[in-house]
PDB file of N, CA, C and O in Angstrom:
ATOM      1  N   UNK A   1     -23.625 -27.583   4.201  1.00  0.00           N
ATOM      2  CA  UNK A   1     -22.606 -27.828   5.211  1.00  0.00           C
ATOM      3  C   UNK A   1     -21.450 -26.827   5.079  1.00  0.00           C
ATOM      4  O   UNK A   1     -20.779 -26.490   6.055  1.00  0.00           O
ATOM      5  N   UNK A   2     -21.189 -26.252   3.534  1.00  0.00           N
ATOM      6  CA  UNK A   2     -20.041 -25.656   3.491  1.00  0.00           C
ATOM      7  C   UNK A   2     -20.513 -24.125   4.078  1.00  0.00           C
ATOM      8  O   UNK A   2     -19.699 -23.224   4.282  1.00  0.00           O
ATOM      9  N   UNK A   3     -21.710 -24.022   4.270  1.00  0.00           N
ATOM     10  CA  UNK A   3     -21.636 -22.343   4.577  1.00  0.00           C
ATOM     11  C   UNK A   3     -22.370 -22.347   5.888  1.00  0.00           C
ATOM     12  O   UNK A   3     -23.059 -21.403   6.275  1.00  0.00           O
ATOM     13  N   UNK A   4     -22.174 -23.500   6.567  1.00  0.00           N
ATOM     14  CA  UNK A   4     -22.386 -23.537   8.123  1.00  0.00           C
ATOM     15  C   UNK A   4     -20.724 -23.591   8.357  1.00  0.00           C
ATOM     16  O   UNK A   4     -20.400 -22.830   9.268  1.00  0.00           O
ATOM     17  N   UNK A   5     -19.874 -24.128   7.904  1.00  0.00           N
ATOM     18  CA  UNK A   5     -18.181 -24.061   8.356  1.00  0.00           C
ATOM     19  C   UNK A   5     -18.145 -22.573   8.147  1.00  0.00           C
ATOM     20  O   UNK A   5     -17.694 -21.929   9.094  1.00  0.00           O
ATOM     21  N   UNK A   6     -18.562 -21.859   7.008  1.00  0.00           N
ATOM     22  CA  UNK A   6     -17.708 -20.905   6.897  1.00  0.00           C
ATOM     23  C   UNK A   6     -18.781 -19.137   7.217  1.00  0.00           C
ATOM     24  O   UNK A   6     -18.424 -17.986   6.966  1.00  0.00           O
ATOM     25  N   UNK A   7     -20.299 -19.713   7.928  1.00  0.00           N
ATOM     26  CA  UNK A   7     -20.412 -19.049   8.991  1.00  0.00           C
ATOM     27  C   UNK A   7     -20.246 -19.152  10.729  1.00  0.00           C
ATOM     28  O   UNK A   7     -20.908 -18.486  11.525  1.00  0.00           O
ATOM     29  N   UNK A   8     -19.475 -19.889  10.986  1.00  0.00           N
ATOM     30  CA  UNK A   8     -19.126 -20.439  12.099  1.00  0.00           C
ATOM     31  C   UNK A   8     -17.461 -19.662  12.175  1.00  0.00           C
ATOM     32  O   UNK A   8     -17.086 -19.237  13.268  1.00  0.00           O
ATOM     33  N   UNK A   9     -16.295 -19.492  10.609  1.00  0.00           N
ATOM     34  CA  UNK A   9     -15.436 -18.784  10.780  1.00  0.00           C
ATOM     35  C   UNK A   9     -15.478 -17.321  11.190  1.00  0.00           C
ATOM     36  O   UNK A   9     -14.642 -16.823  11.944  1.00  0.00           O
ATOM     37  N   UNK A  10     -16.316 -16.775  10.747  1.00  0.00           N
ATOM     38  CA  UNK A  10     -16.418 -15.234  10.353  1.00  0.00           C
ATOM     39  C   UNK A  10     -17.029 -15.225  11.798  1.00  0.00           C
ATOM     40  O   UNK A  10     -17.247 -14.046  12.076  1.00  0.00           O
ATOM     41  N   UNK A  11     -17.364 -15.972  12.741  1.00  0.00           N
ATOM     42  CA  UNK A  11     -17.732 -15.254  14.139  1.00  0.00           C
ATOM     43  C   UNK A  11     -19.798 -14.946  14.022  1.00  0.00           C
ATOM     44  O   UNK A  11     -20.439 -14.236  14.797  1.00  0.00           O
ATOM     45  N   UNK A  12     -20.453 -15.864  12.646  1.00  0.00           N
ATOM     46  CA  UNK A  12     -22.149 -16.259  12.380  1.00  0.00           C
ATOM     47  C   UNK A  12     -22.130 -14.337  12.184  1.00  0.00           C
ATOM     48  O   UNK A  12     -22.890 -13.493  12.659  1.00  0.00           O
ATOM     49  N   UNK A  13     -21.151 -14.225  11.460  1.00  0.00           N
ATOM     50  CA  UNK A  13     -21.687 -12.605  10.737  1.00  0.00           C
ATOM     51  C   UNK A  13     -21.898 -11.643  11.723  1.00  0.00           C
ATOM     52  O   UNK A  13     -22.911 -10.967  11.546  1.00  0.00           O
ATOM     53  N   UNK A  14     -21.259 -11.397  12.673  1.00  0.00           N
ATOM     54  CA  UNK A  14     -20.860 -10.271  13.931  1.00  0.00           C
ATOM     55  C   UNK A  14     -19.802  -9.460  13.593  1.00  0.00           C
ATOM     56  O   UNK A  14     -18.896  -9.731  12.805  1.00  0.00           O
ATOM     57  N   UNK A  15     -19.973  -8.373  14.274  1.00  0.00           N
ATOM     58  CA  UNK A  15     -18.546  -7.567  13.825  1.00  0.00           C
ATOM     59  C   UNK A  15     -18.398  -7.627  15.658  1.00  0.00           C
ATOM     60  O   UNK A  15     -19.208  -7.721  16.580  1.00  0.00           O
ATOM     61  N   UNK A  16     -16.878  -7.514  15.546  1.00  0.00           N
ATOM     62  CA  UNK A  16     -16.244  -7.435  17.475  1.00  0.00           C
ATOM     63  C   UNK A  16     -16.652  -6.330  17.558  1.00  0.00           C
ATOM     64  O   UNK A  16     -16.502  -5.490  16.670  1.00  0.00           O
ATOM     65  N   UNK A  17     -17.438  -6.069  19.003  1.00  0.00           N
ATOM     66  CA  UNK A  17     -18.033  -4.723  19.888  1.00  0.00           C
ATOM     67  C   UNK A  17     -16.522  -3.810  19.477  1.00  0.00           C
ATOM     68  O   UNK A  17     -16.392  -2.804  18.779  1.00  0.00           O
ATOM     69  N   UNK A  18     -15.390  -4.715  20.301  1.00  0.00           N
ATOM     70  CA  UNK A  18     -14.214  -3.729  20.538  1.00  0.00           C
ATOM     71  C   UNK A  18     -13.971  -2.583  18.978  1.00  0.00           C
ATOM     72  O   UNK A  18     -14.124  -1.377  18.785  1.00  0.00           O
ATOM     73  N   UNK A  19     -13.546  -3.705  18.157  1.00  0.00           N
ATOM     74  CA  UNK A  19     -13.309  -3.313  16.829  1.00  0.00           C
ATOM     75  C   UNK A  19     -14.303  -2.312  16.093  1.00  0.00           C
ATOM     76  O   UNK A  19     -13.970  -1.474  15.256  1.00  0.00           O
ATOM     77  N   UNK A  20     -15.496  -2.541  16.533  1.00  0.00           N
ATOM     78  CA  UNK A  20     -16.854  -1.248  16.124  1.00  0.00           C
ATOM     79  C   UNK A  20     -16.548   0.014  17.068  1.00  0.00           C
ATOM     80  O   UNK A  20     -16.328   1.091  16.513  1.00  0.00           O
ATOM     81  N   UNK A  21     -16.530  -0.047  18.091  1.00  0.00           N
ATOM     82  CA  UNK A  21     -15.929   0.827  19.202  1.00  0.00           C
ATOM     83  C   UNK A  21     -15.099   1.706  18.548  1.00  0.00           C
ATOM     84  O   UNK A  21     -15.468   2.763  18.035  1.00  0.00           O
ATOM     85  N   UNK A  22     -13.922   1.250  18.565  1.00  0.00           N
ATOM     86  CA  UNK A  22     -12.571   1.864  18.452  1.00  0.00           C
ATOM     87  C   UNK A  22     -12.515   2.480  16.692  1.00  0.00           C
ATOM     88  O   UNK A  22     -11.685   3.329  16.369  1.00  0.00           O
ATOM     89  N   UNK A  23     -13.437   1.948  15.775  1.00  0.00           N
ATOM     90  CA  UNK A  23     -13.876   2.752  14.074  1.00  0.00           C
ATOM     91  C   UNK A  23     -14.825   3.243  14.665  1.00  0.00           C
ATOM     92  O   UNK A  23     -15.541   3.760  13.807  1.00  0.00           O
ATOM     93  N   UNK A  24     -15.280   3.392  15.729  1.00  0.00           N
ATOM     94  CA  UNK A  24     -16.919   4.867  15.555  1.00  0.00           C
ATOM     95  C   UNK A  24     -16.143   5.503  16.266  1.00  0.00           C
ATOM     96  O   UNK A  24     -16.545   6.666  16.306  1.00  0.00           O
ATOM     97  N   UNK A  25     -14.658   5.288  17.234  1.00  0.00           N
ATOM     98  CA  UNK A  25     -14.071   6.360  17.892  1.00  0.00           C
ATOM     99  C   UNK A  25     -12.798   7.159  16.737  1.00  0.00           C
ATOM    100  O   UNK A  25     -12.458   8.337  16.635  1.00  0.00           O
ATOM    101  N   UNK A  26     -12.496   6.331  16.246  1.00  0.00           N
ATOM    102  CA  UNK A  26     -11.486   7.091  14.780  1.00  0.00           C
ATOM    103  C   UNK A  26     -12.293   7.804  13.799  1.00  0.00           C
ATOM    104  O   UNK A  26     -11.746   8.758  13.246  1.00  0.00           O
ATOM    105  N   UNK A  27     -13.706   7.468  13.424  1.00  0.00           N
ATOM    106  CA  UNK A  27     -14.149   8.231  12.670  1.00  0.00           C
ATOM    107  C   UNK A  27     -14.364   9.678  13.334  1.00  0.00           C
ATOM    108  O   UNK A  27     -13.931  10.750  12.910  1.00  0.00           O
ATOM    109  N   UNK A  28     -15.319   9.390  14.743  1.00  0.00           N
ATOM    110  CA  UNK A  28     -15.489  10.722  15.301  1.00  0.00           C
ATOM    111  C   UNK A  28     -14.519  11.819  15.781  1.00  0.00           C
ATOM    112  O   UNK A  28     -14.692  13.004  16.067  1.00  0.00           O
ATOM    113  N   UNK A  29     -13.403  10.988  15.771  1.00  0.00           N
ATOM    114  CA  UNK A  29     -11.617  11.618  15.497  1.00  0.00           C
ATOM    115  C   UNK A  29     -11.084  12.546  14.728  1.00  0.00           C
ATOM    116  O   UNK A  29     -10.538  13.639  14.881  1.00  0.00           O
ATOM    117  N   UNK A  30     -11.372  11.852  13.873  1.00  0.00           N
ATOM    118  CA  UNK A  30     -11.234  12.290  12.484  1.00  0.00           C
ATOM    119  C   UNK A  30     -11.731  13.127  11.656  1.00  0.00           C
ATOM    120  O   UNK A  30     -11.228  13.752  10.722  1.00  0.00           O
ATOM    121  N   UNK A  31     -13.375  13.058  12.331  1.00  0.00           N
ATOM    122  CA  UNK A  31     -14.383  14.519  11.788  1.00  0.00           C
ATOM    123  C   UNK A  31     -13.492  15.492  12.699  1.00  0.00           C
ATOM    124  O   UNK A  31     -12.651  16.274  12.255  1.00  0.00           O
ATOM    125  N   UNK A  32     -13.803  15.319  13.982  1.00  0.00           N
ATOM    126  CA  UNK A  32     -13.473  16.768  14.654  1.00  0.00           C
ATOM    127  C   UNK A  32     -11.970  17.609  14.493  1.00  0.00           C
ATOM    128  O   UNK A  32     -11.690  18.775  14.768  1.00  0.00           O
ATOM    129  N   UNK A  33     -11.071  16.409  13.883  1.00  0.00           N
ATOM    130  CA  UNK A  33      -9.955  17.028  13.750  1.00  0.00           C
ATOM    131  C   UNK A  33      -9.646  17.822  12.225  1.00  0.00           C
ATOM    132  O   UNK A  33      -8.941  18.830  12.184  1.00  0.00           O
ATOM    133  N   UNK A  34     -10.281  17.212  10.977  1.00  0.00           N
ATOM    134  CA  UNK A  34     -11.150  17.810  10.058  1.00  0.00           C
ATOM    135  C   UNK A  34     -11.559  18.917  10.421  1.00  0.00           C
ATOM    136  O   UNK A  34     -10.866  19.872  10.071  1.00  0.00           O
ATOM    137  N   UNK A  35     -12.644  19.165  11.131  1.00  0.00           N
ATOM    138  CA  UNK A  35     -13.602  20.814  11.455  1.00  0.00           C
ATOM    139  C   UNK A  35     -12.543  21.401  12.134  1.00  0.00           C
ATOM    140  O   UNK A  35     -12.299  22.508  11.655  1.00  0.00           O
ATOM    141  N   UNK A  36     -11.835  21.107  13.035  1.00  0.00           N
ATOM    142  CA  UNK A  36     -10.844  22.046  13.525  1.00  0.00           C
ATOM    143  C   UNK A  36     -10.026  22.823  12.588  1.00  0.00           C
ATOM    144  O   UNK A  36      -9.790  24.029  12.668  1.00  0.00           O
ATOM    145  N   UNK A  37      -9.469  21.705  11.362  1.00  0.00           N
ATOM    146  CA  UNK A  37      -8.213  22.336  10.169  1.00  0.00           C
ATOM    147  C   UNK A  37      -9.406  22.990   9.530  1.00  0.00           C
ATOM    148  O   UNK A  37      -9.111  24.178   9.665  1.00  0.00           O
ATOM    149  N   UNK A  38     -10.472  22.963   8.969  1.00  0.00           N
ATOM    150  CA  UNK A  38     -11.702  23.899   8.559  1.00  0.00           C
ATOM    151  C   UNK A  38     -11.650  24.925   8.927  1.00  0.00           C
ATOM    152  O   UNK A  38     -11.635  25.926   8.211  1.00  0.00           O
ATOM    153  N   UNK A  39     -11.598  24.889  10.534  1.00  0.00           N
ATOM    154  CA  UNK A  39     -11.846  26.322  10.932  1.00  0.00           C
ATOM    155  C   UNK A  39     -10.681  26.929  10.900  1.00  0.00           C
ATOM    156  O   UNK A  39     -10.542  28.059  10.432  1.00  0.00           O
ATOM    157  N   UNK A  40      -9.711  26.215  11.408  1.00  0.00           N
ATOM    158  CA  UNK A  40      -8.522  27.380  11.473  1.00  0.00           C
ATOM    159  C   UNK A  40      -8.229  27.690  10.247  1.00  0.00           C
ATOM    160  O   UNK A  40      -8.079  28.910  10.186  1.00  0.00           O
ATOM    161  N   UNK A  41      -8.043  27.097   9.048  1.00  0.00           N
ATOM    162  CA  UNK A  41      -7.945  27.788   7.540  1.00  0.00           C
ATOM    163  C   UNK A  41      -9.131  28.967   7.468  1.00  0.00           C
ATOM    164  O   UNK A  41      -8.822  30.140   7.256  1.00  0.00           O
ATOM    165  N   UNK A  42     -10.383  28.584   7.645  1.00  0.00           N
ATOM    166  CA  UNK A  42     -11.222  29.708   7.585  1.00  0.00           C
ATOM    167  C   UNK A  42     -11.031  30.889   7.990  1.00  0.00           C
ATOM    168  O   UNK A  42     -10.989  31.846   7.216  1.00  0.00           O
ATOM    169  N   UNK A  43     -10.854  31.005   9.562  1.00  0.00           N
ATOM    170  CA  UNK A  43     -10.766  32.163  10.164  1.00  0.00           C
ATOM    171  C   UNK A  43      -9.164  33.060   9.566  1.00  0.00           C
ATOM    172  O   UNK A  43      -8.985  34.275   9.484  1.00  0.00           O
ATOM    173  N   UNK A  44      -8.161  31.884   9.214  1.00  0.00           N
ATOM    174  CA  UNK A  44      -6.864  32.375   9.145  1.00  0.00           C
ATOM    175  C   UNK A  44      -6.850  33.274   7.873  1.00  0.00           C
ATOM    176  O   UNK A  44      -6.007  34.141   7.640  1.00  0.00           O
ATOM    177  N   UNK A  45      -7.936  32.929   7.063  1.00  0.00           N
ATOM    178  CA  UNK A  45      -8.252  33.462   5.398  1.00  0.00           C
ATOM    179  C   UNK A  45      -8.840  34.696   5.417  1.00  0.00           C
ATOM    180  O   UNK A  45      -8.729  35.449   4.449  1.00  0.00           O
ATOM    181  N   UNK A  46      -9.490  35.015   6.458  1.00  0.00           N
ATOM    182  CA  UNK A  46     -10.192  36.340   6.752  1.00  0.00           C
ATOM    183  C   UNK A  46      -9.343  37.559   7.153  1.00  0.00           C
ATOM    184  O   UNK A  46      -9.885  38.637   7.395  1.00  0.00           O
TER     185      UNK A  46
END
């Protein structure tokens, strides 16, 4: 009974669409803004 209450809190082990959304859009953020400071140090080093 206790781990039917306390999969019933957590939403039965789902993550929110929105909340997955918006971390696969910060990660892919975050790479490209990464490869950008990559490149411009690179090219700026040459």
């Amino acid at each position: 009974m206790l781990s039917e209450k306390t999969g019933l809190e957590r939403g039965e082990g789902r993550f929110p669409r929105g909340v997955a959304l918006r971390l696969f859009a910060y990660i892919v953020a975050g790479h490209v803004l990464g490869f950008f400071l990559y490149l411009l140090f690179s090219l700026g080093a040459e």
